[in-house]
N, C-alpha and C positions, 0 to 999 in steps of 0.2 A: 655411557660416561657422563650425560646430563648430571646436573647439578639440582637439588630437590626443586620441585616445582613451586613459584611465588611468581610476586611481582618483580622481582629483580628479573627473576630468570626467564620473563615473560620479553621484558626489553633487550635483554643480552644477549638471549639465545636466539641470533637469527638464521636462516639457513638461507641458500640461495635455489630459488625458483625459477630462471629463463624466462620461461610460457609464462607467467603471469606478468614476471616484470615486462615485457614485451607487450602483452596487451595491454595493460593496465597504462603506459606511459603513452602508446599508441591512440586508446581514447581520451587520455588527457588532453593530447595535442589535437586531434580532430579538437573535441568539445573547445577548446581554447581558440582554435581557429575560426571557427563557429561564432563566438563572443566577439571577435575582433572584428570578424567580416560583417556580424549585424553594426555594431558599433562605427564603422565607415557608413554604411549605409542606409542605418537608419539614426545620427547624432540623436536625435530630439527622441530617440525611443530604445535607449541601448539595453540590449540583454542585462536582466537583475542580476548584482551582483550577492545577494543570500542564494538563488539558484546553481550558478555558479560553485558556491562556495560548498552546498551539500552534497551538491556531484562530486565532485574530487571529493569530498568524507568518505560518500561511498566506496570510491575507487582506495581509500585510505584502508576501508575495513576490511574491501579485501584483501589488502598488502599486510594488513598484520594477521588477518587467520591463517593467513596462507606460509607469511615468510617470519612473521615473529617468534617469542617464542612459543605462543599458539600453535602456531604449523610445526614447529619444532619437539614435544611434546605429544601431537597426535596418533603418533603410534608407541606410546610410551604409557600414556595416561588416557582411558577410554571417557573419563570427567573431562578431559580437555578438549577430546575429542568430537564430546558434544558441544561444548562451547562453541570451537570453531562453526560445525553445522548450523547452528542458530546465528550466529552471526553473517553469514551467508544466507538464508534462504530469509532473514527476518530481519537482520541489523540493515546490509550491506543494500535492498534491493528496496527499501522505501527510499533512502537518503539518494540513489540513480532515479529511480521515475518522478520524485520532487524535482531534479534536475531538468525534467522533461527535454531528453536528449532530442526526440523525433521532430519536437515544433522548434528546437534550433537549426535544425538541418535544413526544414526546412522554410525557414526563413533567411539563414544563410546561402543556401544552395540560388541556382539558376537552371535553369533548361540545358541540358535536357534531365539531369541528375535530380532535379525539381518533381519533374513526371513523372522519373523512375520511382523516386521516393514514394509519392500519392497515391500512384499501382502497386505500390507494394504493402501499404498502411489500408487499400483497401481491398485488397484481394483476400481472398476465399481463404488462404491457409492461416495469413495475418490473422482472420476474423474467427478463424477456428481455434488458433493458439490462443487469443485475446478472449475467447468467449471463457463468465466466468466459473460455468459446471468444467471446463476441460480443466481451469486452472485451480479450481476444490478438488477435484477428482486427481491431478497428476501432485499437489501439493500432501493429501493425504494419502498417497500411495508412494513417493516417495519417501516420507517417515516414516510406514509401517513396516515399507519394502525395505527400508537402507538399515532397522534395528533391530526390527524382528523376525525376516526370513534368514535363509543361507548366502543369501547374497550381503550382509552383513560379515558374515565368515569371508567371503570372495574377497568384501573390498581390507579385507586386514592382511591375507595372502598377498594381497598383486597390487605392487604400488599406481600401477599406471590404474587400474582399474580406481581405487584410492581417488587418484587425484582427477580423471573423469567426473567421478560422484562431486567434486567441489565445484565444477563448473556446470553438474548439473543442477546443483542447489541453488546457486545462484542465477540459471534461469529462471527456473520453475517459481521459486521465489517473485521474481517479475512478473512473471505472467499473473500469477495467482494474483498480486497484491496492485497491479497498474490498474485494472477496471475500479478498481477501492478508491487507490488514493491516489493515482492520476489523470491529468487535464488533458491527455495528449487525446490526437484527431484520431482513435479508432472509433468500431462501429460501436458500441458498447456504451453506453450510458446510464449507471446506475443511478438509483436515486440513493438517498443518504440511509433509512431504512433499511435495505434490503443491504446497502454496504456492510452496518454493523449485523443483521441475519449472518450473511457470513462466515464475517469474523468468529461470531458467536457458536457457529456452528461446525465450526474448523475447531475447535480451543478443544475439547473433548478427544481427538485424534492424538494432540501433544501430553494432553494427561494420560489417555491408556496406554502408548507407549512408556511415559517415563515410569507410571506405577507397573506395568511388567516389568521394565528395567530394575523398578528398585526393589522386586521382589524375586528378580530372577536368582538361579543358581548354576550350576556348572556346566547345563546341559541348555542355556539360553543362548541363542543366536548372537555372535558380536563378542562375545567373553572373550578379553585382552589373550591373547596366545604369547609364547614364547617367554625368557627368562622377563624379571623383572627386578628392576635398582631395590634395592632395602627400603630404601624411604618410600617406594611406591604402593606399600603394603600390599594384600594379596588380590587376586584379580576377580572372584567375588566381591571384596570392598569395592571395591573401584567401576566395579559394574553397577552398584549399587549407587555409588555417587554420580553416576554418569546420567541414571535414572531421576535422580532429583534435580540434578539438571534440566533434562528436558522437561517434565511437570513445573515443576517453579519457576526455572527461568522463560520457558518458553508460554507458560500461561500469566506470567508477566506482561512478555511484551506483546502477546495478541492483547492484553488489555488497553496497554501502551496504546497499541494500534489504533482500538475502539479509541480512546481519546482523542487521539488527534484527529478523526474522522467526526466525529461531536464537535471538538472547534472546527474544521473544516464545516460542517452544519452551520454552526450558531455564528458565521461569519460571512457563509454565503451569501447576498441579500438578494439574488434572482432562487435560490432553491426554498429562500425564506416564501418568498414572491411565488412560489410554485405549489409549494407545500401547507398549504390555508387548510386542507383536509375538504368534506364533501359540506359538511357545516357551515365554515367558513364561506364557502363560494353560495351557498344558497342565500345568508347573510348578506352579502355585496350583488349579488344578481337582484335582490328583494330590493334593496335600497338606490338603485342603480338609477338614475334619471333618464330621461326622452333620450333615445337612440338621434344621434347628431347635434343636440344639445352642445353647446360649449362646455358648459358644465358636465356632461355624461363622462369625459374626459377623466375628472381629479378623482382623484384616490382619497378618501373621509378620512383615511386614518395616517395621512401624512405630516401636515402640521395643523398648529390652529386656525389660519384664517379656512383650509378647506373643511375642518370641524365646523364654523362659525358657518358656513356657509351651506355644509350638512343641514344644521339647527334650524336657517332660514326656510332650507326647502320642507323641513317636515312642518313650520309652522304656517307655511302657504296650503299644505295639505290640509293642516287642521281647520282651516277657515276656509278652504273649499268642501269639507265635506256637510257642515250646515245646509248653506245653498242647495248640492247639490242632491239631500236628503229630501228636502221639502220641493226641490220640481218633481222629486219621483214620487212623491206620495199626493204632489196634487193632481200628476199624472192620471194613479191610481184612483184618485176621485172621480176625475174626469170619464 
């Protein structure tokens, strides 16, 4: 008895979830307690409030794929369907790891909840979930697995099965995407490179699902079951729209992605300071002055007086190498 699918009927149609509203208000309050408790005890250093503020979006985006009329919709509409899924494993889990929930905790926290935390960020299974082949590998096997096997059929049968899948996308999502694009203290250190690799190398996963999707027929994994409203047209359409869903939208926003990890680059200035390439550092080793030098110290290409002063030192070389040309050739006389 939905009313056609829009924007109105995205804000009006809401349903009620329990389980999420309970978590989702439950990490609000941590994370908020968290802000406050740095904030007593470090004034001169208080948790950012744009951090803050993208955390709770996230927690926002899962309250509308879940309870809006998004969530409301998804067993109605296999295009909405997909929506929801993207927003979950790719909206909902950048705007959380920007939040960088683990370095509020702990910087919040004390002893002994302090140590438990750091045993647990660097333990063996942390370092297994966090590494980022497990989280390419469970991110592209989740899309193939949740659209185009039978387990697709499963989760349209069994709601509880259903709503598992949403809180599994939303892990996996983090896992995959926290070694990418976030700061927090695991072992995992990417460089900016191999970030966008990737990205890049993930985006192909979402387009061969959506194009089977959008060329599938009545015998494809996932095709909407059960009656359907009039306006929802037939369930071939709609599988077909669900399809272009995941291809456009979702190779949208891995481009998204790639973006923001490019400014995250181009604004780093220790990955700037890292990344000179094998060229570069041959460059600045070649030009490098006397090992304990005062001068061996500055950086040539900071400002002008250490340019000016580059300039000095090559032209004390140009007028020592005269001198030191002619003892060697009177040497050679001798």
């Amino acid at each position: 008895m939905l009313p056609p699918f829009g924007w109105s009927a995205v804000l009006t149609q809401w349903q009620a979830a329990p389980v999420v509203t309970v978590l989702v208000a439950v990490a609000a309050c941590l994370y908020l307690w968290g802000v406050l408790r740095v904030a007593r005890r470090h004034p001169a250093r208080p948790w950012a409030a744009w951090r803050t503020g993208v955390f709770l979006a996230g927690l926002a985006v899962v309250v509308l794929a879940t309870q809006s009329g998004i969530g409301s919709y998804d067993d109605v509409l296999f295009a909405d369907h997909m929506i929801q899924h993207l927003m979950l494993i790719m909206v909902a889990p950048p705007l959380l790891i920007f939040g960088q929930p683990i370095t509020l905790l702990l910087h919040a926290s004390r002893n002994p909840l302090h140590t438990w935390v750091k045993r647990i960020v660097r333990s063996r299974l942390a370092s297994f979930l966090t590494w980022p082949v497990f989280g390419f590998a469970a991110y592209a096997a989740a899309i193939v697995g949740a659209h185009l096997t039978s387990v697709a059929d499963l989760m349209a049968r069994n709601q509880t099965a259903h709503n598992a899948e949403h809180g599994a996308f939303l892990i996996i999502g983090y896992l995959f995407l926290l070694p990418i694009l976030g700061q927090e203290p695991i072992r995992w250190r990417l460089s900016y490179p191999a970030r966008l690799i990737l990205l890049f190398l993930i985006m192909p996963v979402d387009t061969f699902t959506g194009l089977i999707l959008g060329y599938g027929n009545k015998g494809t994994p996932g095709l909407p079951l059960g009656p359907r409203p009039s306006w929802a047209g037939t369930a071939v359409a709609d599988l077909h729209a669900g399809g272009a869903v995941m291809w456009v939208g979702g190779d949208a926003l891995m481009f998204a992605l790639m973006m923001v990890v490019f400014a995250m680059w181009s604004t780093d200035s220790r990955a700037s300071s890292r990344n000179h390439g094998w060229l570069e550092s041959a460059r600045r080793s070649t030009v490098a002055l006397a090992p304990g030098s005062a001068e061996s110290h500055v950086d040539i290409d900071d400002d002008d007086e250490q340019l000016a002063a580059y300039n000095a030192f090559l032209n004390r070389l140009n007028e020592a190498k005269p001198s030191g040309s002619g003892s060697q050739s009177r040497s050679a006389g001798n």
